[in-house]
C-alpha positions in Angstrom: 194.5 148.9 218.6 195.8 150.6 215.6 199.6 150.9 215.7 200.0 152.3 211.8 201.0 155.5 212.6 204.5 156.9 212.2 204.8 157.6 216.2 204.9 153.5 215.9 207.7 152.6 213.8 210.2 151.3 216.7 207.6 149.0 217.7 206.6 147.4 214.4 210.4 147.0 213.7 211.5 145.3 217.2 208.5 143.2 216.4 209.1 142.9 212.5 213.1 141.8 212.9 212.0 139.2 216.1 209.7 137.5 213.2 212.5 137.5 210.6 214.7 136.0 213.1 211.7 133.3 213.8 211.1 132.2 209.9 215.0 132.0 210.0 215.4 129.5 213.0 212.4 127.7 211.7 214.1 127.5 207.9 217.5 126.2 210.0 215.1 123.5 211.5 212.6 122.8 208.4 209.6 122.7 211.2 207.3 125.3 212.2 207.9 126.5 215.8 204.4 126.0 218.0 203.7 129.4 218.6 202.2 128.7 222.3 206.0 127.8 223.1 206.7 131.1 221.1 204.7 133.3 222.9 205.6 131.6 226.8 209.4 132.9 225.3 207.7 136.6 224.7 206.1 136.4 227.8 208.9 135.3 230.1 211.4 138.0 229.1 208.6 140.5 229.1 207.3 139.8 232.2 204.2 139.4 230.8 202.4 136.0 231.7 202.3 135.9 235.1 204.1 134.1 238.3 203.5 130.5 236.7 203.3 129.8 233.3 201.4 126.8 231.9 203.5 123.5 231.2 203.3 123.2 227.3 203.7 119.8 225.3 206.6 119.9 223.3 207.5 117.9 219.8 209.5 115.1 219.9 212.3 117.1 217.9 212.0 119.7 220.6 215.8 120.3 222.2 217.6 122.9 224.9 219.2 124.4 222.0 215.9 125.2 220.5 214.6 126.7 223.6 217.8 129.0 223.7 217.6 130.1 220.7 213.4 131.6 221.1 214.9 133.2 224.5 217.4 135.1 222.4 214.8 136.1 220.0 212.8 137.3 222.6 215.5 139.3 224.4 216.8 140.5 221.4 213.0 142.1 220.7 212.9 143.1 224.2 216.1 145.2 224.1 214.9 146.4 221.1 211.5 148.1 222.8 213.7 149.4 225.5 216.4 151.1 223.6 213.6 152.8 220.7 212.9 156.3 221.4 209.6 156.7 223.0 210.2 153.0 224.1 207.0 152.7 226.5 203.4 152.8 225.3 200.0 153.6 227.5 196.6 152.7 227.6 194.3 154.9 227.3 190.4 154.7 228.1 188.0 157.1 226.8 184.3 157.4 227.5 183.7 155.1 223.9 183.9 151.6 222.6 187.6 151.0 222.1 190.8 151.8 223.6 193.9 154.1 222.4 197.2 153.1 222.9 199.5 156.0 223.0 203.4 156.7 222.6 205.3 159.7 222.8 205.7 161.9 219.7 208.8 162.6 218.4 210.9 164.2 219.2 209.1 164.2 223.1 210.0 161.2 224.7 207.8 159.6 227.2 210.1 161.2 229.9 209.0 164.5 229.1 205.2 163.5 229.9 206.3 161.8 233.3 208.1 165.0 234.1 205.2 166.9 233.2 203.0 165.2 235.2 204.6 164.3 238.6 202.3 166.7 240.4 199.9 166.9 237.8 198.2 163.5 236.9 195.0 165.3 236.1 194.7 168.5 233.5 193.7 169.5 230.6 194.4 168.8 227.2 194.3 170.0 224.3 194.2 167.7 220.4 195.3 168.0 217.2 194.6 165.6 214.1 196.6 165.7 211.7 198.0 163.1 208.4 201.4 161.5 208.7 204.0 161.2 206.2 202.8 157.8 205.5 199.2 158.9 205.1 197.7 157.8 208.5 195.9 160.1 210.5 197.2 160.7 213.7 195.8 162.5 216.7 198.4 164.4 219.1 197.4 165.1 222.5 199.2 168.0 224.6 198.8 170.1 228.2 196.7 173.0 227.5 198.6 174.9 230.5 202.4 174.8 228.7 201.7 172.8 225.0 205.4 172.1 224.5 205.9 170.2 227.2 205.1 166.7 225.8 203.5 165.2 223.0 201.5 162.0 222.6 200.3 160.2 219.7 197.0 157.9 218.8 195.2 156.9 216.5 191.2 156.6 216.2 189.6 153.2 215.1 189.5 153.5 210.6 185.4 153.6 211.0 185.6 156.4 213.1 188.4 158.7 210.8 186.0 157.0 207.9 183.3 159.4 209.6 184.9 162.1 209.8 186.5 162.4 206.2 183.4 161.3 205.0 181.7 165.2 204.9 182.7 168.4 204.0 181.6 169.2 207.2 184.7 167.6 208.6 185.9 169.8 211.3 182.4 169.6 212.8 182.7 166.1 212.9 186.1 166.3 214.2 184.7 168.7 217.3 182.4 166.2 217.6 184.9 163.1 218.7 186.7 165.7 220.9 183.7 166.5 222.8 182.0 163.3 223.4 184.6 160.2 222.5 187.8 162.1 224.0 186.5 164.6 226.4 188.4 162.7 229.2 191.7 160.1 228.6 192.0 158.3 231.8 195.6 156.4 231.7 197.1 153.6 233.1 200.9 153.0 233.4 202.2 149.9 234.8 205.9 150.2 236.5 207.5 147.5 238.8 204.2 146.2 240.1 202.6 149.5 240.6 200.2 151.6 238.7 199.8 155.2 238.3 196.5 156.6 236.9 196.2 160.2 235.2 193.1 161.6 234.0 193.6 164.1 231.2 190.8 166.8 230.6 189.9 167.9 226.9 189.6 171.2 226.8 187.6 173.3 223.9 189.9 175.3 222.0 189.4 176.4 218.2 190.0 173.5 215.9 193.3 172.7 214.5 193.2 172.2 210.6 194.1 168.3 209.3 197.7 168.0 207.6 197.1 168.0 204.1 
């Protein structure tokens, strides 16, 4: 999963600060933290590792002090996620060999998608690709019935853009990935032990140029 783009930022710097606060606590302690104990920390305040987590051996030099301090960490990142604009990211599966993960585009919030799609968790889309600031190519996904009402951005997997900028014939190519790898998004959100599926059309519309 490609998280590059600009649409990305708030998660790459949640993530980016927890490590510098990592490589601190392990300077403070001159001894590498075992990053299985690391990621139960992660997992726990995420919610992510399930009912029971596996008992993990522990170095002699191991304390309650040290186990504290990772839990910190880990909150701090988690707050960090929650409080980012766009804070929440979806899967999506297209018909194609890889997965997108997707986040809203500023300055939509993912709010604005759930709003759009209380009574519509299937319709059509429409898709624009387009080069960021930073040089990444970013794909933004919107309702074809009212295009302003949210905005979502992925990115494609480098071999496939590599395909596509590698020809003149680029926009054909580009039609190409709409029509067979994209022509249906079906997505998954996961919220308080339930999960709500929309299935998002692509609709054929005339090509939107790529951001110079």
């Amino acid at each position: 999963m490609d998280l590059s783009g600009d649409s990305f930022a708030w998660l790459r710097a949640a993530v980016a600060d927890a490590a510098d606060e990592v490589r601190q606590l392990e300077a403070s302690l001159q001894q590498s933290v075992p990053r299985a104990k690391l990621r139960e920390a992660v997992r726990r305040h995420l919610e992510t590792g399930g009912s029971v987590l596996p008992q993990l051996t522990t170095p002699s030099w191991w304390s309650d002090a040290i186990e504290q301090a990772l839990a910190k960490i880990a909150a701090g990142m988690g707050h960090g996620l929650q409080v980012a604009q766009g804070g929440e990211l979806l899967l999506g599966f297209p018909p194609a060999p890889f997965v997108l993960t997707l986040t809203a585009q500023p300055p939509y919030t993912m709010q604005h998608f759930l709003t759009f799609t209380q009574h519509k968790q299937r319709h059509s889309i429409g898709l624009r690709r387009r080069r960021s600031d930073s040089h990444v190519t970013q794909w933004e996904l919107f309702p074809r019935e009212r295009p302003d009402a949210y905005r979502l951005t992925f990115t494609l997997p480098d071999r496939v853009e590599a395909w596509i900028d590698d020809s003149e014939r680029y926009r054909k190519r580009a039609r190409i990935v709409e029509e067979s790898l994209l022509s249906t998004i079906v997505l998954y959100r996961l919220r308080r032990g339930a999960v709500t599926v929309y299935q998002l059309d692509y609709e054929s519309a005339e090509l939107h140029p790529t951001g110079s």
